[in-house]
C-alpha positions in Angstrom: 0.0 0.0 0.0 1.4 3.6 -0.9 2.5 6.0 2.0 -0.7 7.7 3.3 1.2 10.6 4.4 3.1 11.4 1.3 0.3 11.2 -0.9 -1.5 13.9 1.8 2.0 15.8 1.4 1.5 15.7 -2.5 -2.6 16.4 -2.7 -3.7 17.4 0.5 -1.0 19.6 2.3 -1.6 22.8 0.6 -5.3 23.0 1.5 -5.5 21.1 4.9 -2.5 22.8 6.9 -1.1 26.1 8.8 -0.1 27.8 6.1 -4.0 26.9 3.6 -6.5 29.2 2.8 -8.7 28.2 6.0 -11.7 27.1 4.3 -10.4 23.6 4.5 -10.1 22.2 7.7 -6.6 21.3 9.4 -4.2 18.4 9.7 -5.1 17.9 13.5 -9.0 17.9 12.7 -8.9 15.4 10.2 -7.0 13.2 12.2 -10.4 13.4 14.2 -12.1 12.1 11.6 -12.9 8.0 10.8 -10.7 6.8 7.4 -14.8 6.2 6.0 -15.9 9.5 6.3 -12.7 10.8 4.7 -12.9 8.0 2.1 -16.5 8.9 1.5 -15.5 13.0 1.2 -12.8 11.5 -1.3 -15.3 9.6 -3.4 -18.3 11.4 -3.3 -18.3 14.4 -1.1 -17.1 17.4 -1.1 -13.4 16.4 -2.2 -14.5 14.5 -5.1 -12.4 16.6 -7.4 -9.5 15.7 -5.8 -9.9 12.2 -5.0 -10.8 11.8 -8.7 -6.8 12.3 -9.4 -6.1 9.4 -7.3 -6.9 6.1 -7.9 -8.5 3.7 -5.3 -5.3 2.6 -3.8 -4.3 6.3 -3.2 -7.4 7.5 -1.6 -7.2 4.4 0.7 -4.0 5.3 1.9 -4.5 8.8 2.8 -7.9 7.9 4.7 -6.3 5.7 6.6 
């Protein structure tokens, strides 16, 4: 399985940390969050457009 925290590094880091816009929520409140509702923001939610560029294995990897 690919390295969950480099793929967030690589597609998720610029929105979801410190330095982001602020719209998207941070590093320490998705690690709140269950790897299923992140999976299902990836796949049909609001972060469709994103998880879209990754393929199943990706997305997997970062929710977890």
């Amino acid at each position: 399985m690919p390295d969950g925290t480099l793929v967030y590094k690589n597609h998720c880091a610029s929105c979801h940390s410190a330095i982001g816009d602020g719209r998207a929520p941070g590093l320490p409140s998705l690690m709140y969050m269950s790897p299923r509702s992140i999976l299902s923001a990836l796949e049909s939610g609001r972060m469709k457009a994103v998880g879209d560029l990754l393929d199943p294995e990706l997305r997997r990897a970062v929710a977890e």
